[in-house]
N, C-alpha and C positions, 0 to 999 in steps of 0.2 A: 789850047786856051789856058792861059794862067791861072792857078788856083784863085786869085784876088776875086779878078772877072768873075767867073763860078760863082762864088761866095755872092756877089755879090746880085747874079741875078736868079741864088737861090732866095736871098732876105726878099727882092722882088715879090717871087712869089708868093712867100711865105702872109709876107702884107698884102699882098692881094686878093689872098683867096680864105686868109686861116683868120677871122675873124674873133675866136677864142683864145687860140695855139700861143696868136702873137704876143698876147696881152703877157702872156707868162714868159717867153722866151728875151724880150727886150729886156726883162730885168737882168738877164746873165753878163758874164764877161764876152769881152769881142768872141776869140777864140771859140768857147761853147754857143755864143748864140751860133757865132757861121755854122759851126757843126750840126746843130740844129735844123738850121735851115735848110739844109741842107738833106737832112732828113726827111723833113716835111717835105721838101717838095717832091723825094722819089716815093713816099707816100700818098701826096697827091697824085702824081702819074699815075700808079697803080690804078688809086681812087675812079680817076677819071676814064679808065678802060673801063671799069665795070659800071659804072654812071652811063656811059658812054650809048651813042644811037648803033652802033656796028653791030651788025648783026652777030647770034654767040659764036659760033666757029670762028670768029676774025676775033674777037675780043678772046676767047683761048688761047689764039694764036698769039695775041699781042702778049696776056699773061705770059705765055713760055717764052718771048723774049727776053720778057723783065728779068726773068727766072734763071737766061742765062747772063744778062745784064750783072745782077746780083752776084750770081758763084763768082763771076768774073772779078769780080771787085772782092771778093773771098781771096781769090787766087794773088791778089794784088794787082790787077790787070784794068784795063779801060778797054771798054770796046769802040768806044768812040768818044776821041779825045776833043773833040769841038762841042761833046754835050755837057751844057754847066751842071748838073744836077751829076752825072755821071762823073765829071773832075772835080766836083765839091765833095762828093761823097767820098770819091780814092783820096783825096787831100785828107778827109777828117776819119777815118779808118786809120789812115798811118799818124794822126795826132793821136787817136782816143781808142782804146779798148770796146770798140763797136763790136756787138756782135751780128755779125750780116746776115748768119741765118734767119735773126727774129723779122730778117726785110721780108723771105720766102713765108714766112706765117702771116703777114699781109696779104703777099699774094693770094695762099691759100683761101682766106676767108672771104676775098672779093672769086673766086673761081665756083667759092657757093654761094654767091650772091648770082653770078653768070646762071649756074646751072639750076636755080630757084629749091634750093634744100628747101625744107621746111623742117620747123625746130618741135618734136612733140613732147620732148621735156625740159625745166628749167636747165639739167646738166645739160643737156646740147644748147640752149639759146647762151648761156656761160663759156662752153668753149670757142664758140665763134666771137665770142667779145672779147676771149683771151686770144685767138689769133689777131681779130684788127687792134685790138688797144691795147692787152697786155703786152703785147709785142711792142709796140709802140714805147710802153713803159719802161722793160726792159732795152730797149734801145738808148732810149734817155739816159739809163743808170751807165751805159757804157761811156757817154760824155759827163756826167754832173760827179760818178763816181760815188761810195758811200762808205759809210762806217759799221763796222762789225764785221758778221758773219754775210759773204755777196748771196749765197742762197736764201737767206731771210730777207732781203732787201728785195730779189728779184720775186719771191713769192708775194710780195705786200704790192709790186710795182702790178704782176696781175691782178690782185683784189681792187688793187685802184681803178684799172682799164677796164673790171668789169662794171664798177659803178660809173665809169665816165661813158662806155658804151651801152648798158643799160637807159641811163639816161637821156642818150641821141637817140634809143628806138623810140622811146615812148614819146621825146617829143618829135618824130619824123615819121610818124604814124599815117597820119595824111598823105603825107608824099610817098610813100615807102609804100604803100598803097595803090599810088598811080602808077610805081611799076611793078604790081605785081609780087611786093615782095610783103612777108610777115614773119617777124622775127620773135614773138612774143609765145611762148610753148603753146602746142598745142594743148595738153592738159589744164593748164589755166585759161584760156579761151572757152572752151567748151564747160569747166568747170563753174564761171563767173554767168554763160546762159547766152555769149556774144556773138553774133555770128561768124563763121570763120575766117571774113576778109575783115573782121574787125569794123565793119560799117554799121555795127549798132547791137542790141539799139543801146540810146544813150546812157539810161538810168545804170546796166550794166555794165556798157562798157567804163564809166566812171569805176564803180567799184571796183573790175579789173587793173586800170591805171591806175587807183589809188594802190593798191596789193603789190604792185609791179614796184612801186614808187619808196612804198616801206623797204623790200627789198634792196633796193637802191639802197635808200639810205642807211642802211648794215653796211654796205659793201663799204661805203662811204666811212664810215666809223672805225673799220678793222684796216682798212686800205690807208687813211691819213698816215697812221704810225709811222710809216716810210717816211713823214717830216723830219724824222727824229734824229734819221739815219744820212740825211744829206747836210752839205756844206749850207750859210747862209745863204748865199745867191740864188741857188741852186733848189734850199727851200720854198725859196719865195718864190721862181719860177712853177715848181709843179704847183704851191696853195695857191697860189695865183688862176692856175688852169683849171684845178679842183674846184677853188673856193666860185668859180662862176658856174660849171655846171652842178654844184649845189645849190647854188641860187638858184638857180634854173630849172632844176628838181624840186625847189619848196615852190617855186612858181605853179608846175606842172597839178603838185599836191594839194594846191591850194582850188584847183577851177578842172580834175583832173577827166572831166568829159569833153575839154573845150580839144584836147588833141585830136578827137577827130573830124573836126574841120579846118583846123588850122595848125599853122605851126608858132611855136611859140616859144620868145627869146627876149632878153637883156636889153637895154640901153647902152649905147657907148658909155655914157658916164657912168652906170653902173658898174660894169666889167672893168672901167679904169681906178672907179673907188675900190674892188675888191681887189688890182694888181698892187695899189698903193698901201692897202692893209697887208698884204702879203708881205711886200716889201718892209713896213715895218716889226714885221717878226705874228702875225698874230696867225691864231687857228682859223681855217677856212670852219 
C-alpha cells in the first residue's frame, strides 16, 4: 500500500471516530496532520481491543500483537504492508522524531483496563492517565516538535494528558460503569461517603466530582505552559484539543452530579468556535 492510501484512510478514521482529536489536528500542516492521524488511528485500534466484547484472554492476546506490531515499527519494520494505519505509521516515524515506545504505554494502560486494576490512590489514577494520554502527548511532541529544553516540554505534555484524561473519567462515569470499570482513587470515593461503584448517592457523589474537577483544573493550568513551547500551528492544534476538554470540565463543574447518569459533552459548534480561537492565537 502506498503511503498516500494509508494516510489517507488514516484521516478517515480519525474523522470518524475522534470527535474532539479532529477539531485540533485539521488545523496542522498536510504532513503533521497525516502524521497524526495516523497516530490516532493505532490509538484507536488499541482503544478498540480493550472496549472491545472478546473475551480477556483474546483481547491480551490481540494487545501482545499490537505490542509486537509497535517494536516492529521501532525496528523500522511493517508487519503487514497492506495495513494503512501500520504503513502510515512506518511512513511518519521516518518523517518525524516519533517515539514508538510511548505507543506500548497505551497499550499498557488499556491491559489495566482488560485486567480491571483498580486505582486506590490519586498517584495510581495519574499514572494510568500518563500512560493513555500522556503518552499520547508525548507522541505529538515527536510530530509538532518544541522549543527549549525536550525534557520540559515532554514533562508539561504529561501534566496536560493528565488533565485531558482526568477529564474523560469523570465525564465517562456512567459508561465506565457499565463495564465494570472505576477509575477515580479509591481513597477519595470512600473519603467523599460514595459508594464504591460510584452509583451514589448523589449529594456526594456531586461533591466528589466537583473535588475531582478542581484537580483537573491545576492540571490544566500547569500543563497549558507547553503552548508556549510549540510552533503556531501546532499551538493551535493542542489549545484547540485542550481548550474543549476544558469547556467540557467547566461544563461537568458546573451540574457535577449530573455524570452519574449521563454522559455529558459539547456542541459541534461549540468545539469549532474553540478550534477557531485556537487558531487565532488565544489561551484555552
Amino acid at each position: 500500500m502506498r503511503a498516500a492510501d494509508a494516510y489517507r484512510q488514516c484521516e478517515d478514521i480519525t474523522r470518524a471516530e475522534a470527535r474532539n482529536f479532529s477539531y485540533g489536528i485539521r488545523l496542522l500542516p498536510k504532513a503533521k496532520r497525516q502524521a497524526m492521524s495516523a497516530l490516532y488511528a493505532m490509538a484507536r485500534r488499541i482503544d478498540d481491543v480493550g472496549d472491545g466484547p472478546l473475551p480477556r484472554d483474546e483481547k491480551l492476546a490481540r494487545l501482545a500483537g499490537l505490542r509486537a506490531d509497535i517494536d516492529a515499527l521501532a525496528a523500522g519494520e511493517v508487519n503487514d504492508r497492506d495495513d494503512p494505519v501500520l504503513v502510515g505509521l512506518h511512513h511518519a516515524v521516518r518523517r518525524f522524531p516519533i517515539p514508538t515506545a510511548a505507543l506500548n504505554e497505551i497499550v499498557a494502560g488499556c491491559e489495566q483496563d482488560v485486567v480491571g486494576r483498580q486505582y486506590a490512590t490519586i498517584a495510581e489514577t495519574e499514572e494510568y492517565c500518563r500512560l493513555v494520554a500522556g503518552s499520547v502527548g508525548r507522541l505529538s511532541l515527536g510530530v509538532f516538535g518544541a522549543k527549549g529544553d525536550p525534557e520540559e516540554a515532554a514533562g508539561l505534555a504529561d501534566v496536560l494528558g493528565v488533565a485531558l484524561q482526568l477529564t474523560n473519567i469523570l465525564r465517562d462515569i456512567a459508561e465506565d460503569r457499565g463495564m465494570g470499570r472505576t477509575y477515580l482513587p479509591t481513597a477519595d470515593i470512600e473519603r467523599f461517603g460514595c459508594a464504591p461503584d460510584l452509583t451514589g448517592p448523589s449529594e456526594q457523589m456531586g461533591r466528589l466530582v466537583a473535588f475531582e474537577a478542581e484537580r483537573a483544573q491545576r492540571y490544566f493550568g500547569e500543563g497549558l505552559r507547553l503552548l508556549d513551547l510549540l510552533d503556531r500551528r501546532s499551538r493551535a492544534c493542542t489549545g484547540a484539543m485542550a481548550g474543549i476538554y476544558r469547556r467540557l470540565l467547566a461544563r461537568i463543574s458546573e451540574s457535577p452530579a449530573a455524570v452519574i447518569e449521563r454522559r455529558l459533552s459539547l456542541p459541534a459548534s461549540e468545539k469549532a468556535w474553540v478550534a477557531l480561537r485556537s487558531l487565532a492565537g488565544a489561551t484555552p
